[in-house]
C-alpha positions in Angstrom: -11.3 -3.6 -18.4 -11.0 -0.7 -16.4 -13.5 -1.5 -13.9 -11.3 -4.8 -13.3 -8.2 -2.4 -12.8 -9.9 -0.9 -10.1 -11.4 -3.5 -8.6 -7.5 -5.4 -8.4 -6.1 -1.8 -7.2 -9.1 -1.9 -4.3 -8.0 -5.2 -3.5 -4.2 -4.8 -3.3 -4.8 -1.6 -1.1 -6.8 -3.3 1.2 -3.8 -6.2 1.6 -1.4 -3.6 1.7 -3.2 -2.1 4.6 -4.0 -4.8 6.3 -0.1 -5.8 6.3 1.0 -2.3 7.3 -1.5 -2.3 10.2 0.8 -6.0 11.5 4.0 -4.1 10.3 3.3 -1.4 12.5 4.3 -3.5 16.0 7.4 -3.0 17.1 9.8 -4.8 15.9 7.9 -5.8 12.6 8.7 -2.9 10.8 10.3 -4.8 7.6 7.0 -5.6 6.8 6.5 -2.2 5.2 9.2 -2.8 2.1 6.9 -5.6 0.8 4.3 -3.4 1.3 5.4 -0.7 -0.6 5.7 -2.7 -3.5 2.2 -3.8 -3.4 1.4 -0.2 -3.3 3.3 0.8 -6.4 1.8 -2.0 -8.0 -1.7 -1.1 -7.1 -0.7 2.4 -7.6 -0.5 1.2 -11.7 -3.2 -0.4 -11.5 -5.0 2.6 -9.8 -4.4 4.8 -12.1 -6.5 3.5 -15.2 -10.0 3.8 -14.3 -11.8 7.2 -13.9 -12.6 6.1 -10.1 -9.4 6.9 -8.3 -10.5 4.6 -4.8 -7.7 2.2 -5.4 -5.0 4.9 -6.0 -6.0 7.0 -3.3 -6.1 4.1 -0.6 -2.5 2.8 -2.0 -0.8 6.3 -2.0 -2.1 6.8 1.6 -1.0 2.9 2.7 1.9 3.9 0.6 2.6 7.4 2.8 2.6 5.7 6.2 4.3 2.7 5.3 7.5 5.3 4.4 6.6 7.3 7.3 6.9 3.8 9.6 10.3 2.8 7.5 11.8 6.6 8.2 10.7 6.3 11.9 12.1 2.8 12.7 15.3 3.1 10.8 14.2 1.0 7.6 14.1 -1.9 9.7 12.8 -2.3 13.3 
């Protein structure tokens, strides 16, 4: 069970990063909301197993997603 938690954190960090690397253009800064919420969810999910890989990568998608929202506003 917990190796499947990590594996769905793993996989909803990479997403996550994936869609904050096309929400980082100008003018697609929105992008990042729906990101964070896949980070919190993979942050749950992250937190189960004894290997932290999927928490850490969704804290840090998590970190410059809010950095990109403060910076642009919440919105552009």
């Amino acid at each position: 069970m917990k190796t499947i938690c990590q594996i769905i954190s793993v996989l909803i960090g990479l997403f996550a990063a994936v869609c904050m690397v096309i929400g980082i253009i100008p003018l697609l800064g929105a992008i990042q909301w729906p990101v964070l919420v896949f980070c919190v969810f993979g942050i749950i999910f992250g937190v189960f197993p004894q290997r932290k890989i999927g928490l850490t990568i969704n804290i840090a998608v998590g970190v410059v997603a809010l950095v990109r929202l403060f910076i642009g506003g919440g919105l552009a």
